[in-house]
C-alpha positions as CSV (number, residue, x, y, z in Angstrom):
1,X,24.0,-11.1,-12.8
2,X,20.9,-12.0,-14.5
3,X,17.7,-13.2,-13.3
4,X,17.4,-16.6,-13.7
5,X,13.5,-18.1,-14.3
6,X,12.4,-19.7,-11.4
7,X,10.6,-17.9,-8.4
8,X,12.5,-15.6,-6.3
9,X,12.4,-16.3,-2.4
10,X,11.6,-13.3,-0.5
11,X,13.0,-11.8,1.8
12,X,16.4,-10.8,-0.2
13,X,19.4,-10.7,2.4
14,X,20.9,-7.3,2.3
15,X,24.1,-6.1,2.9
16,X,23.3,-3.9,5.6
17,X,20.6,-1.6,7.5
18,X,21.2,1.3,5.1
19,X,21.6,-1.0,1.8
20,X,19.5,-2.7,0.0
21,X,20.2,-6.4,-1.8
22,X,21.9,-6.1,-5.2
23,X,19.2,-8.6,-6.3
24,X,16.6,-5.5,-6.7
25,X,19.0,-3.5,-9.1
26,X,18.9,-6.2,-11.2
27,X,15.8,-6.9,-11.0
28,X,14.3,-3.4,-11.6
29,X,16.2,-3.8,-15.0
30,X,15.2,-7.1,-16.9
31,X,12.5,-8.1,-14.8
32,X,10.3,-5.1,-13.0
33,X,7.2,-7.7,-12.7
34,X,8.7,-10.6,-11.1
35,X,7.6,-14.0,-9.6
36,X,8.2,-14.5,-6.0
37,X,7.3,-17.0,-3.3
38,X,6.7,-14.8,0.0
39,X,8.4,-15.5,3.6
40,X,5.1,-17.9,4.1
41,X,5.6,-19.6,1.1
42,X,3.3,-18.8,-1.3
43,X,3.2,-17.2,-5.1
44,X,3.4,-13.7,-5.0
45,X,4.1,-10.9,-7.6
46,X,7.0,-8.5,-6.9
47,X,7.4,-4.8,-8.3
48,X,10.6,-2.8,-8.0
49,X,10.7,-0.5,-11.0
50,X,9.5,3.2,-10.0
51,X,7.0,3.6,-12.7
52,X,5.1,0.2,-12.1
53,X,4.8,0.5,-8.6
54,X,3.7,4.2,-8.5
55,X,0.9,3.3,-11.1
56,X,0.0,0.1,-9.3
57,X,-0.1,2.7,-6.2
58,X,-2.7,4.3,-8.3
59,X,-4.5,1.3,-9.6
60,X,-7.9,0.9,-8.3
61,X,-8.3,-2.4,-9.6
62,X,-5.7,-3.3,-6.9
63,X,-6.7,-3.8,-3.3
64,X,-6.0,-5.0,0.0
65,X,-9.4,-7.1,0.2
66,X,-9.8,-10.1,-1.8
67,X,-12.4,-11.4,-4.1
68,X,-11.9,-15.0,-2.0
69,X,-9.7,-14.4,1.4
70,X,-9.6,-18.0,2.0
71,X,-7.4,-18.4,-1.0
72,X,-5.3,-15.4,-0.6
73,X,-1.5,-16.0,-1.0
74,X,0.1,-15.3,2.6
75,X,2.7,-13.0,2.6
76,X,4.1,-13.6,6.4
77,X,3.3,-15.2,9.7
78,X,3.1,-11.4,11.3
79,X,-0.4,-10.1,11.6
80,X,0.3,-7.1,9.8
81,X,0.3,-6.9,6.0
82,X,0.5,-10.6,6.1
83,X,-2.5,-11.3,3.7
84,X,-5.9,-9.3,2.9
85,X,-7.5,-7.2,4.9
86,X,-10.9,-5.8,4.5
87,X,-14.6,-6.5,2.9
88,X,-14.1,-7.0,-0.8
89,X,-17.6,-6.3,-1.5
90,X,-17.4,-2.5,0.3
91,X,-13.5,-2.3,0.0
92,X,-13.8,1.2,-1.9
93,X,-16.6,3.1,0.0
94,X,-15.0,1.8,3.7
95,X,-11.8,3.3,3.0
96,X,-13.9,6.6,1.2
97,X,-15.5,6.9,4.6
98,X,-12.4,6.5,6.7
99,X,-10.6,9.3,4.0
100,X,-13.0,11.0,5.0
101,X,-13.3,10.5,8.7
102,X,-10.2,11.2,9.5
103,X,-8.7,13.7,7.7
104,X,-9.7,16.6,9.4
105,X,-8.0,15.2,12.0
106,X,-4.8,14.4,10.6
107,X,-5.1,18.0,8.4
108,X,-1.8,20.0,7.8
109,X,-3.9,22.6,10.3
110,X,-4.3,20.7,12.7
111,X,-0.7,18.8,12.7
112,X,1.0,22.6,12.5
113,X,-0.9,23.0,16.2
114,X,1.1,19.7,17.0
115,X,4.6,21.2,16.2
116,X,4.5,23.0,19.9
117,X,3.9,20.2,21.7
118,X,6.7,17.9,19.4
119,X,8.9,20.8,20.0
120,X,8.7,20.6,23.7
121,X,8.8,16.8,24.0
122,X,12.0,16.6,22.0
123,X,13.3,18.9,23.7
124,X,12.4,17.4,27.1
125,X,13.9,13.6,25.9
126,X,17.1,15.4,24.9
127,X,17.0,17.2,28.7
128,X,16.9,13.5,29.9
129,X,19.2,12.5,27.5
130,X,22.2,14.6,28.5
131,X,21.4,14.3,32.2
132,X,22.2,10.1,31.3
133,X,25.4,11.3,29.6
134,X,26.6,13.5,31.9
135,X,25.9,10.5,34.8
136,X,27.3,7.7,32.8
137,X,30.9,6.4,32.8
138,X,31.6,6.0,29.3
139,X,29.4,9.2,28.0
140,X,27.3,6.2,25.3
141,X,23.5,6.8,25.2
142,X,20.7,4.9,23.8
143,X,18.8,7.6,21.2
144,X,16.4,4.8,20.1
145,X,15.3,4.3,23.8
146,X,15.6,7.7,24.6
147,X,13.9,9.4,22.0
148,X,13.0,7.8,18.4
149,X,11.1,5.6,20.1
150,X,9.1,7.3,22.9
151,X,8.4,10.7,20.5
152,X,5.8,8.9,18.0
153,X,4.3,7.1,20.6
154,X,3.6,9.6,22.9
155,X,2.5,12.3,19.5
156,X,0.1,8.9,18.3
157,X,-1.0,8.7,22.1
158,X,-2.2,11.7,22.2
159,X,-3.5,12.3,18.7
160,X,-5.8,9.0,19.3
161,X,-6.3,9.6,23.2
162,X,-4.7,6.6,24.0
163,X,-4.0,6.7,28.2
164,X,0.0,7.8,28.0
165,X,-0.2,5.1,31.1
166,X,-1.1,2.1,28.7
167,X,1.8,3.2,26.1
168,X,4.2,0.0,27.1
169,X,1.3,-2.4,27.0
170,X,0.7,-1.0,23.8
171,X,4.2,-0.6,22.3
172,X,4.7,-4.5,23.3
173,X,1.0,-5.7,21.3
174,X,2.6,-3.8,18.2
175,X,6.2,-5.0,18.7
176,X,4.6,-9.2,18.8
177,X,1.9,-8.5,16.2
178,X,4.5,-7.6,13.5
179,X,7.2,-10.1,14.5
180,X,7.5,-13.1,12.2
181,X,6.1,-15.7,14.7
182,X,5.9,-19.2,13.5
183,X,3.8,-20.2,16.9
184,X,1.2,-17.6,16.0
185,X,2.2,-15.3,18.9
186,X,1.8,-12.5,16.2
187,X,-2.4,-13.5,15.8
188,X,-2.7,-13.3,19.4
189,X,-1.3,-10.2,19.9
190,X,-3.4,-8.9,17.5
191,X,-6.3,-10.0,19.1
192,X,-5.6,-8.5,22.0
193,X,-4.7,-5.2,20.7
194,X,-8.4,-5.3,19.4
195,X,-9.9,-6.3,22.3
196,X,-8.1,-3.2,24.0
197,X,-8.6,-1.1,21.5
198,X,-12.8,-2.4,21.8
199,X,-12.6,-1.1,25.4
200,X,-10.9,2.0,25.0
201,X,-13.8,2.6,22.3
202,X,-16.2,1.9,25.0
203,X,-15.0,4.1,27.5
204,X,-14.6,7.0,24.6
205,X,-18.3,6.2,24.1
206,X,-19.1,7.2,27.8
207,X,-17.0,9.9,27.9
208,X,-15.9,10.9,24.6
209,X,-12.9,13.7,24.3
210,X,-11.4,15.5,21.3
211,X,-9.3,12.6,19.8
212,X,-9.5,10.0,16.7
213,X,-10.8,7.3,18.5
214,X,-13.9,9.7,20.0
215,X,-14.3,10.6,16.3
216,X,-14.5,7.2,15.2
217,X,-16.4,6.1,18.0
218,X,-19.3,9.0,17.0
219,X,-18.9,7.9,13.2
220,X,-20.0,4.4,14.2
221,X,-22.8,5.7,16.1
222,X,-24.3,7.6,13.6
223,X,-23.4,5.3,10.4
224,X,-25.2,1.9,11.0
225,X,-22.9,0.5,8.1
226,X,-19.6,1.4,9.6
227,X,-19.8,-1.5,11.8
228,X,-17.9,-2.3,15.2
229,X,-15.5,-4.7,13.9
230,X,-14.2,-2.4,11.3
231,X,-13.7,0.5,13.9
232,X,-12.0,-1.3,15.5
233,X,-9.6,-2.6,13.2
234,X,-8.7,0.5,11.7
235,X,-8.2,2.4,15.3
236,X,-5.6,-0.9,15.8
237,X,-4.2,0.4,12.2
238,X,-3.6,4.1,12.8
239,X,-2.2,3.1,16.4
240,X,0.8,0.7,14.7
241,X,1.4,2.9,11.5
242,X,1.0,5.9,13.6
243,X,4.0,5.3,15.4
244,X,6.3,2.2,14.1
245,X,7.1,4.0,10.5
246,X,8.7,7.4,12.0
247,X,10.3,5.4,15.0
248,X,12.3,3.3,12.2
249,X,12.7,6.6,10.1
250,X,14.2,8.3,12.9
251,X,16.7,5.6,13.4
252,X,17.2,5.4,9.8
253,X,17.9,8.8,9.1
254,X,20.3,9.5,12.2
255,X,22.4,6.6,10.9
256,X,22.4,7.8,7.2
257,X,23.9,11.2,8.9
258,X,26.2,9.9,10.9
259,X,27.6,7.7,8.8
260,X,28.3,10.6,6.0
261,X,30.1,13.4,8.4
262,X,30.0,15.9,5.4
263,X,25.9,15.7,5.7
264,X,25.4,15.7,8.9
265,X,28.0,19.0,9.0
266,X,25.7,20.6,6.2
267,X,23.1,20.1,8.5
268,X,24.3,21.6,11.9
269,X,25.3,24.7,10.2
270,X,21.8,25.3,8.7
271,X,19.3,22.9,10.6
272,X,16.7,25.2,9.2
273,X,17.8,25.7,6.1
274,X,18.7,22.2,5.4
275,X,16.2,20.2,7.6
276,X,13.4,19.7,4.9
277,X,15.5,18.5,2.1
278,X,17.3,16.0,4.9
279,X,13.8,14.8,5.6
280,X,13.0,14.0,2.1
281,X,16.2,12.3,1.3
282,X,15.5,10.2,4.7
283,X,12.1,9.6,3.3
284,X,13.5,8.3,0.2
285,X,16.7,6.7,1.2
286,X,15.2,5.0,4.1
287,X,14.1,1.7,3.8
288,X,12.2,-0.2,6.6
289,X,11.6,-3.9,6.4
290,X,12.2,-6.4,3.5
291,X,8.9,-6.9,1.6
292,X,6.8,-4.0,0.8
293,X,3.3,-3.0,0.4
294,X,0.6,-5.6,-0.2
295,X,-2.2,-5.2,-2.8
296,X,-4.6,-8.4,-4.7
297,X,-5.9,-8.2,-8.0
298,X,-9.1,-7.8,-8.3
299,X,-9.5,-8.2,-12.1
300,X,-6.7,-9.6,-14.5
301,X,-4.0,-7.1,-15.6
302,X,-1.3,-6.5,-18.0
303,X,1.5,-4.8,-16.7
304,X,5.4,-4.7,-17.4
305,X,5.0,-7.9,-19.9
306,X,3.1,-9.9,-17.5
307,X,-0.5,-11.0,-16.9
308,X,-1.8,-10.2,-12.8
309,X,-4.7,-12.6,-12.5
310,X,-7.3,-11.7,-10.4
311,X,-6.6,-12.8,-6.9
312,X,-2.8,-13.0,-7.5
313,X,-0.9,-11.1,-4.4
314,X,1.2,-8.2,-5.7
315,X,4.1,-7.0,-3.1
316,X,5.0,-3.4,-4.4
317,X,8.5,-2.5,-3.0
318,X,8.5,0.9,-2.3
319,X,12.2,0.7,-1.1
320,X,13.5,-0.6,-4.8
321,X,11.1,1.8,-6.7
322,X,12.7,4.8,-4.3
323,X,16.1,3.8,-5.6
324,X,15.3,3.5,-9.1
325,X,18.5,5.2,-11.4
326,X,15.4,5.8,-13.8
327,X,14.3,8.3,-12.0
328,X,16.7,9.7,-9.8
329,X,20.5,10.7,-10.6
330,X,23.4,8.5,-8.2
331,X,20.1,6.7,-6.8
332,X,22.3,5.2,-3.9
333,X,23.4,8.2,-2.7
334,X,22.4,10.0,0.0
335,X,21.9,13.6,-1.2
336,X,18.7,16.1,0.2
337,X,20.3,18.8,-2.6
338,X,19.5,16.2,-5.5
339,X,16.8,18.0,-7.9
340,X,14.5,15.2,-8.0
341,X,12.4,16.0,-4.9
342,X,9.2,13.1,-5.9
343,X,9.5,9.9,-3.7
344,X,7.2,7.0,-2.4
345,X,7.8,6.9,0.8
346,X,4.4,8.0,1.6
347,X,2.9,5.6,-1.1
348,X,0.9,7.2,-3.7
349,X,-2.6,7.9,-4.9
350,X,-5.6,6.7,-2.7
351,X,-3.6,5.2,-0.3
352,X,-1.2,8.3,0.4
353,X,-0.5,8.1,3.9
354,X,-3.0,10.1,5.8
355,X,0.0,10.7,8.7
356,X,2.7,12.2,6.1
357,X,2.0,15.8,7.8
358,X,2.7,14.4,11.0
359,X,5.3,12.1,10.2
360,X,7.2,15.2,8.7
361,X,6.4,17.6,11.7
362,X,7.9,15.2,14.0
363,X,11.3,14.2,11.7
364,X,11.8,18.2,11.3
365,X,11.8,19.1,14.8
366,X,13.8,16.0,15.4
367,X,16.2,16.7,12.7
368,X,16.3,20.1,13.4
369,X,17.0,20.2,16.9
370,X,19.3,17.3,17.4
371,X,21.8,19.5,15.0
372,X,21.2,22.9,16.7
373,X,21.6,20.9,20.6
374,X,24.2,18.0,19.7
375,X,26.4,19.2,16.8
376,X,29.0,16.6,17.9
377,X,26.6,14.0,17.7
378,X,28.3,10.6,16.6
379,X,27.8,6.7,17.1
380,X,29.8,4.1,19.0
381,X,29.2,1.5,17.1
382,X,29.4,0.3,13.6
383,X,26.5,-0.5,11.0
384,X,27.6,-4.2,11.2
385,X,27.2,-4.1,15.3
386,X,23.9,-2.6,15.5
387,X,21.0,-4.5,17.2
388,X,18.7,-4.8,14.1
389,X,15.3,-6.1,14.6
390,X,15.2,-9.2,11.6
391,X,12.3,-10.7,12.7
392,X,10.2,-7.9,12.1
393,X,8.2,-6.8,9.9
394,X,9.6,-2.9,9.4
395,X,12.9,-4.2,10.6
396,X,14.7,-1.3,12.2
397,X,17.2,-1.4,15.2
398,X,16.6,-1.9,19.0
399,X,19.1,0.4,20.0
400,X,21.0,3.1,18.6
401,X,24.4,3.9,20.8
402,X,25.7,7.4,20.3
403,X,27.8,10.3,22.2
404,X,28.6,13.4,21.9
């Protein structure tokens, strides 16, 4: 196969949940630059080679703001990573202040005083869990419902001091927001998270506790030029990515398990030993949604034979650059004792994900303990008859059938 001139339509159709479309191997070989035209139908850049997109990562004359937002390429008709985002004018020193902001709270400290609290909620799903099993005829379970679902939203709940009570109103605004809607549904539930997310501020502001949105709430107060609108948006932002990445990793990495019996038997006879590598393969291996992460230009660029001209949307495929034979030996395979332990499924550089501590926390104990409790853990269904959420932007699956 070889890439033929003409603009690439994103997204590529893979083969499966666990597989990516051939269409990036060849890609990341004669063309690691590429022209695309996104899902909405506009010009877009794609990256897919390791070593461009973890410098472009890095670049800071790449951002999510653009220089003119009314001309921005459109990437999607979700309202999340569908286009820029942010002041171009004060870009870098609003996300300084929210690095800033927030990382005490999300500091490896802090999430190691989580790990009690994860233990004991995965421990209490899997209590519930078993009772289902034990009651139902056919012995078939739902673990997505049941626990990689519930897990990060409860942990992001609490982390933010969202009410636990307002977690289904919550999970719904997140689910429509980054569903492909061609009605617009996606806008309006994006609205409405922010108006919820403005009165939850409000009532923090009244009676402030010890959570993120408190802290943010004080940081507003005291910093006339971190204004309301922003707040908001980025408490909307650490509510979705918070929870929706480590719900799909979960999913991901109990089917990449399951589906290769010799790992998942390496791991129930050392859940300790083994659960950190697993994770990082998971991390890796894993790959959420279709598209990738979205930077603009901000000035022209030459990269990988191509000019970037200022303005042009970049989409940065952290899934192909995580498979990249370049870098990593057997790149398709699934292997936590490969050598090679660097991976981007964090991202890289300023915009390293301020969650990866948590994130980790909660895969480990998941990990850890669904070896050590279920051993004989197993699905009922094939890849091909999962429920897999298309329409979404992190794709995923709405259920995940298993027994034991």
């Amino acid at each position: 196969m070889t890439v033929a001139p003409e603009h690439h339509q994103l997204p590529f159709t893979r083969p499966n949940l666990l597989d990516l479309a051939p269409l990036y191997e060849v890609l990341r070989r004669e063309a690691p630059i590429t022209a695309v035209t996104t899902p909405a139908g506009d010009p877009a850049w794609l990256a897919t080679r390791y070593d461009e997109v973890r410098e472009l990562l890095a670049d800071s004359r790449f951002g999510r703001s653009h220089p003119e937002p009314e001309r921005a390429a459109r990437i999607s008709t979700a309202a999340v990573q569908d286009g820029p985002s942010g002041n171009y004018e004060t870009e870098e020193a609003d996300h300084t202040r929210m690095r800033r902001l927030l990382t005490p709270a999300f500091s490896a400290k802090r999430m190691r005083a989580l790990s009690d609290h994860v233990q004991t909620l995965v421990d209490g799903y899997l209590d519930d869990l078993a009772a289902e099993h034990e009651a139902s005829a056919d012995g078939v379970v739902d673990l997505h419902a049941g626990l990689a679902f519930p897990l990060p939203v409860t942990v992001i709940c609490r982390l933010l001091g969202v009410p636990e009570s307002d977690r289904e109103h919550f999970r719904s605004l997140s689910d429509r927001m980054a569903s492909y809607s061609a009605d617009g549904d996606a806008h309006r539930a994006r609205a409405e998270f922010s108006r919820y997310m403005a009165g939850l501020a409000e009532a923090k502001r009244a009676e402030p506790g010890e959570d993120v949105i408190s802290d943010l709430v004080r940081a507003q107060d005291a910093d006339e030029e971190f204004d309301y609108a922003e707040m908001v948006r980025l408490a909307v932002g650490l509510l979705f990515a918070g929870h929706e990445t480590t719900v799909n990793r979960i999913g991901l990495g109990t089917l990449f398990l399951l589906t290769r019996p010799e790992q998942w038997a390496a791991l129930v006879a050392d859940p300790d030993g083994r659960v950190d590598a697993t994770v990082e393969e998971i991390m890796r291996l894993g790959a959420p949604g279709d598209l990738g992460l979205l930077r603009y230009a901000h000035t022209d660029v030459d990269i990988a034979g191509v000019t970037i001209q200022r303005g042009d949307a970049v989409i940065l495929s952290i899934n192909a650059a995580n498979r990249d034979p370049s870098t990593y030996a057997d790149a398709e395979t699934f292997n936590p004792d490969r050598e090679e332990r660097t991976h981007l499924g964090f991202g890289h550089g300023r915009h390293f994900c301020i969650g990866a501590s948590l994130a980790r926390i909660e895969l480990r104990i998941v990990f850890a303990t669904l070896a050590r409790r279920l051993p004989g853990l197993r699905l009922t269904v094939g890849l091909d008859d999962l429920d897999v959420r298309t329409d979404h932007i992190t794709g995923g699956v709405r259920s995940l059938p298993v027994t034991w």
